[in-house]
N, C-alpha and C positions, 0 to 999 in steps of 0.2 A: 324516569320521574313523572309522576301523573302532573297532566299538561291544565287541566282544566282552572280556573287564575281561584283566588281564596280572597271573600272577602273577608272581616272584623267587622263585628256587631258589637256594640257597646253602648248599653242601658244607662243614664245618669239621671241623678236627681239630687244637687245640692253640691256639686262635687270639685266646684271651683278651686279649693286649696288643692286639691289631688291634681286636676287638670296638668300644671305643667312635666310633672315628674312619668303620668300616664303617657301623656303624646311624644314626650323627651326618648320613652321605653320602647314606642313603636317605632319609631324611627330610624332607632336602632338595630333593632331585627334585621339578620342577614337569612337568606334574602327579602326583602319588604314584600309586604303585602299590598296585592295591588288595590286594593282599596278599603280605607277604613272608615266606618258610619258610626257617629254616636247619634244616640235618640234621647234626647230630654224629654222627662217624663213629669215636668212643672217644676223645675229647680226655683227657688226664691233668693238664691246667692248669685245669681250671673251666669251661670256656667254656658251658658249658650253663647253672650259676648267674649268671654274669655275663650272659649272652644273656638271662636271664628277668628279672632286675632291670633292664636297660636297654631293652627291653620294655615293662615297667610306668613306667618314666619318661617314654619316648613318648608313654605314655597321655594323660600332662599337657600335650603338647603341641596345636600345629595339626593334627599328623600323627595325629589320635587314630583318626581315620578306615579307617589302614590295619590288614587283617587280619595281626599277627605273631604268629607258630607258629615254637616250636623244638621239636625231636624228634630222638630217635636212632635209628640203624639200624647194621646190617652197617657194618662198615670197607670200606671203600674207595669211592671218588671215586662211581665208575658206580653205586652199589649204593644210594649217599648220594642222589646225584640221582633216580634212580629211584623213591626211596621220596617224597621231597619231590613228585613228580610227580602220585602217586598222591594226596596229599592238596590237589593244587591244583584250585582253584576256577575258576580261569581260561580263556578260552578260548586263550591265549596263554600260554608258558611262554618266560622269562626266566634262564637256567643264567649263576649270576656266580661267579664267585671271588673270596675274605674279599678277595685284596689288590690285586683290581681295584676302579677309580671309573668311573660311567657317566657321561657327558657328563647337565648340568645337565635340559635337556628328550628324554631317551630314547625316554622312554613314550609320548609324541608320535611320534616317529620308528618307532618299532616300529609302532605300530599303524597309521601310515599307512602303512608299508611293507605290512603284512598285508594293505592293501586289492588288493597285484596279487600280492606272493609269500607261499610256505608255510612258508618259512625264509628266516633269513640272517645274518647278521653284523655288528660294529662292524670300522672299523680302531680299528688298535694303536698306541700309544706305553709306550715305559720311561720310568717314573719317575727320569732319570737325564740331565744335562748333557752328559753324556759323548758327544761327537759320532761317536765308534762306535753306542753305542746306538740314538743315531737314526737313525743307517742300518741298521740290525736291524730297528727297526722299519719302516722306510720296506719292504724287502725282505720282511719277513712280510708287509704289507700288498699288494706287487703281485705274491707266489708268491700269496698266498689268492684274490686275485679273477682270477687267472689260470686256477688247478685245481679252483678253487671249493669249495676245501677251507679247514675251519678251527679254531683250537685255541681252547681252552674258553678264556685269558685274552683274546678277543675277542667274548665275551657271546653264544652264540649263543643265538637264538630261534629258537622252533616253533610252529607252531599244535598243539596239545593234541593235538586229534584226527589229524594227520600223526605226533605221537610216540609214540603211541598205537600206530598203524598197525604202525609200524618195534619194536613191543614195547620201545619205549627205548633206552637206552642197552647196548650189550653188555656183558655180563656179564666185562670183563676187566681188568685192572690198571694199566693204561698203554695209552694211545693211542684210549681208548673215544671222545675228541672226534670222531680221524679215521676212524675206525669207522662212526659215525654220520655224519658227513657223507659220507663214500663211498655209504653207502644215502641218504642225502637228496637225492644229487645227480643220483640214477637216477629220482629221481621230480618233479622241477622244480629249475629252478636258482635260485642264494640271491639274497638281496637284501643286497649288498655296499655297507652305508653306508658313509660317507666319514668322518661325524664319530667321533670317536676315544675311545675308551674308554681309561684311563691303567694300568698294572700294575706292580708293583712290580718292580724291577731286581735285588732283593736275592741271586737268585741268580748272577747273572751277576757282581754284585760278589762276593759272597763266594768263589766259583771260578774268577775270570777270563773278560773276554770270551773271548776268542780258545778255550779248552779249552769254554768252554758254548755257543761256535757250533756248532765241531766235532762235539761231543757229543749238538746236536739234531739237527742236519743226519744224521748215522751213524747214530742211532736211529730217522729219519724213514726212512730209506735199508733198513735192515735190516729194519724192519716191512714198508716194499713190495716185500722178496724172501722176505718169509715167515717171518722169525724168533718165535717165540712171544711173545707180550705178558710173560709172566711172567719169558723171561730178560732182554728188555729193562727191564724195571722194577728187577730185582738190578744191571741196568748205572747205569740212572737213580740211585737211590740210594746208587751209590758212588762217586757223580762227586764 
């Protein structure tokens, strides 16, 4: 089993109701992650107070073990993670999303992954019966290991020193997942697990499937003819 420890990265911004069920999920992980960082990136609900008192309740637990660090930085996503980076311990870095769940033994999976690649991936499911969504997911899952590209609610992992390399995450607003994996993919190709990592549906409910397929699909589309990140993110947020 590759030795080197794994931290979790986790981006927030507003994410106080999620909090307890998010920290409830890691804790659970067998075996635990020896350290987990979230980075608030200007929540206005608490989530920084709330992240440090359930924190300190971990302590009382089996999980007392793992190193939790919350911290803020700059707004936005890439800016978020990158600073989280900087304070990881890890020889392995773990990028999740509040309203993504990692399959029960991850950290096992990661790390035996790490013993042949330098990156790579979970598959995907929606949180959602809905047998449209499953086929979103099924079709994110065989677009990603097909172009070997991938988006942050499929938990990508890196060894430290490869993200290091790549200076991180780019510096931009939208699309930095595929950003970074476009450069990760020039320099070894990922390790495409199969086990599934779960994420929340809630946008696709609240705007419809069929206009949030469109909507990824058009903005994936117009990023690889060159459109700026920033006017795509003013599209992203008015959907």
């Amino acid at each position: 089993m590759y030795s080197l420890k794994l931290s979790i990265i986790i981006p927030l911004l507003n994410e106080a109701d999620n909090l307890p069920q998010l920290i409830a999920h890691v804790t659970t992980l067998q075996p635990a992650p020896q350290q987990v960082i979230l980075v608030d990136g200007g929540s206005m609900d608490g989530s920084v107070t709330v992240a440090n008192h359930l924190f300190k309740e971990s302590l009382k637990t089996a999980q007392s073990a793992i190193d939790w660090q919350v911290v803020e930085s700059a707004a936005g996503r890439a800016r978020q993670m990158n600073a989280g980076a900087k304070l990881a311990t890890g020889g392995v870095l773990l990028f999740l999303h509040a309203d993504t769940q990692l399959p029960m033994d991850a950290i096992n999976e990661v790390k035996q992954a790490m013993i042949e690649y330098d990156w790579g991936r979970f598959d995907v499911r929606l949180d959602s019966p809905d047998p449209l969504l499953k086929i979103v997911g099924i079709m994110i899952n065989k677009r990603s290991r097909l172009v070997r590209i991938a988006t942050g609610d499929q938990a990508i992992f890196i060894k430290k020193s490869v993200f290091e390399r790549l200076d991180g995450y780019p510096d931009q607003p939208l699309m930095e997942d595929i950003e970074l994996c476009k450069r990760l993919k020039n320099i070894a190709r990922p390790a495409c697990l199969h086990s599934k990592v779960t994420t929340s549906a809630r946008r696709w409910q609240q705007h419809g499937n069929f206009r949030t397929i469109f909507l990824m699909w058009h903005l994936r589309f117009d990023y690889w003819r060159g459109v700026a990140p920033d006017i795509l993110k003013q599209r992203y947020y008015k959907h």
